[in-house]
N, C-alpha and C positions, 0 to 999 in steps of 0.2 A: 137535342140538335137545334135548339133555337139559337137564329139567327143564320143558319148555318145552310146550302141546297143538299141535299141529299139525293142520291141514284144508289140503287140498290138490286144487283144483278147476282145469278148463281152461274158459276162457269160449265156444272155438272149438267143442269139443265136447260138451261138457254144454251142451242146455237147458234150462237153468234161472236164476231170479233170486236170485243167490248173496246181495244185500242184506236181503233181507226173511229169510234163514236166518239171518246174520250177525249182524241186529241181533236176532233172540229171544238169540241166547248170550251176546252184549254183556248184555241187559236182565237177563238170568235169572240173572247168576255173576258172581263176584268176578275183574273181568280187570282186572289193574293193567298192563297194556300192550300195544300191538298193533304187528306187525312183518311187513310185506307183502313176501314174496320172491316176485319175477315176472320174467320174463326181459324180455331186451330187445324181442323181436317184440312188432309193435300188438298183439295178442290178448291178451296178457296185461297190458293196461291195463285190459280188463275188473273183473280182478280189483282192481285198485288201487279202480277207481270205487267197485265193490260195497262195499269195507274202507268208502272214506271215507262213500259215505252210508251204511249202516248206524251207524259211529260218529255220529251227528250227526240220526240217526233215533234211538237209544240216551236221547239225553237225558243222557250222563255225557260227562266231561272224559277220556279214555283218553291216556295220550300213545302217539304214536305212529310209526314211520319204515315207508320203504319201502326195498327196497335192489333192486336191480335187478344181474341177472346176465346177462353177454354170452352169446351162442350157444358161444360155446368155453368157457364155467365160469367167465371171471373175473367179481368183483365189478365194477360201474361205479361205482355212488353207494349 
């Protein structure tokens, strides 16, 4: 992840609304791109949701991927 900030949250265990965090640091700093690594289990689609609506609560154009990792470490997409 170098050069890169990294936050790293779990929807199952933290309660909290990871979006309305997400989108102050969207709104408040120069993020030229956003990059959602979350495993394959449901739970961490949470965090996917939270990316997207924050970007889109933001008010800016970010581009951005998801990449999704299997329970054994591989990449899927």
């Amino acid at each position: 992840m170098r050069g890169k900030v990294t936050l790293i949250g779990c929807p199952k265990l933290d309660n909290v609304d990871y979006s309305e965090k997400l989108t102050q640091i969207i709104q408040n700093n120069n993020i030229q791109s956003v990059t959602i690594v979350r495993m394959e289990v449901p739970c961490c689609g949470g965090l996917e949701l939270a990316a997207k609506k924050a970007l889109q609560a933001s008010g800016k154009f970010i581009p951005w991927q998801v990449v999704t990792i299997s329970i054994d470490g591989k990449i899927l997409e």
